[in-house]
C-alpha positions as CSV (number, residue, x, y, z in Angstrom):
1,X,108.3,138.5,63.9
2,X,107.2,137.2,67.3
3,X,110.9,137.1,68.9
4,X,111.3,140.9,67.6
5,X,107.3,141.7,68.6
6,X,108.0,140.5,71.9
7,X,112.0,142.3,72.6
8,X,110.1,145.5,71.5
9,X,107.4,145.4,74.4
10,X,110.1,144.7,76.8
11,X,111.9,147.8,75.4
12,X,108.7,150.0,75.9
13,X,107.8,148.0,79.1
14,X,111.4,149.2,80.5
15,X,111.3,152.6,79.3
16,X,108.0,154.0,79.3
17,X,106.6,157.1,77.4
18,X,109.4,156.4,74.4
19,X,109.5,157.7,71.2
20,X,109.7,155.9,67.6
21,X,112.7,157.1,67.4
22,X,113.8,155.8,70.8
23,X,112.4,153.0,70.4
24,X,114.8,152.2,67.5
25,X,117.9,153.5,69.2
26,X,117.1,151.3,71.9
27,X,116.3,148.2,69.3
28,X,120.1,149.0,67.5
29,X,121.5,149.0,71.1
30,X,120.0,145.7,72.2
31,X,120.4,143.8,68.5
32,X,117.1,143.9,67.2
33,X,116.7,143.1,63.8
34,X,114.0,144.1,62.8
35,X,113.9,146.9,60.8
36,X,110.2,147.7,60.3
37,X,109.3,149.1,63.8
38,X,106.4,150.7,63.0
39,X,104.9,148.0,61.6
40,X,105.4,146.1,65.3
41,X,104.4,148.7,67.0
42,X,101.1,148.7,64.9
43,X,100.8,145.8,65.4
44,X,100.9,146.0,69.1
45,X,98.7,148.9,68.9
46,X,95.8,146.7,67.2
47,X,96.5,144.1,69.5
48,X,96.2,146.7,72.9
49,X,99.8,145.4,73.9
50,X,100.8,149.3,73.7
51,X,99.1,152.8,74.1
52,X,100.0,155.3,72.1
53,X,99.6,159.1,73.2
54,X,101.1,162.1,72.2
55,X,103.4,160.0,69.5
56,X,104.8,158.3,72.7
57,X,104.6,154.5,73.6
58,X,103.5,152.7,77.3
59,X,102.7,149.0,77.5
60,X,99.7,148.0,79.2
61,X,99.7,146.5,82.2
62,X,98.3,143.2,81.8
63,X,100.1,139.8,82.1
64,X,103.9,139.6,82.4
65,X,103.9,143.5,82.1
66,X,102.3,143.8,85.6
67,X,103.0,146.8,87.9
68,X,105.1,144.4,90.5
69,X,107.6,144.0,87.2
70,X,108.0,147.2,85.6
71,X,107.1,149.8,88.7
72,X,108.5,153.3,86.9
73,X,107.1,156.6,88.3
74,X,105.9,157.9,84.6
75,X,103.3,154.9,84.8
């Protein structure tokens, strides 16, 4: 789950403020197998990876996520 945990916070990291359900468009388009997303993004959640507001998804900007990386005027 670590190789799908980690193409799923690049997925939010490159489009900020997704939905669940664009987050799994996005995972179809870009051959992610995983089919539990939720459970990821849970996952993610618990582990403040991602923020969740409004049933929309941001990663936070800490590590490899940094603003100089993944600069989007939404963030």
């Amino acid at each position: 789950m670590d190789k799908e945990y980690n193409q799923i916070l690049v997925l939010v990291a490159e489009s900020p403020g997704t939905t669940l359900k664009e987050i799994t468009d996005m995972a179809a388009d870009h051959g992610v197998i995983d089919t539990d997303i939720p459970d990821v993004l849970s996952e993610a959640l618990r582990n403040d990876d991602l923020l969740e507001f409004d049933d929309r998804y941001w990663v936070m900007r800490k590590g490899k996520y940094g603003f100089h990386q993944y600069d989007h005027p939404e963030t």
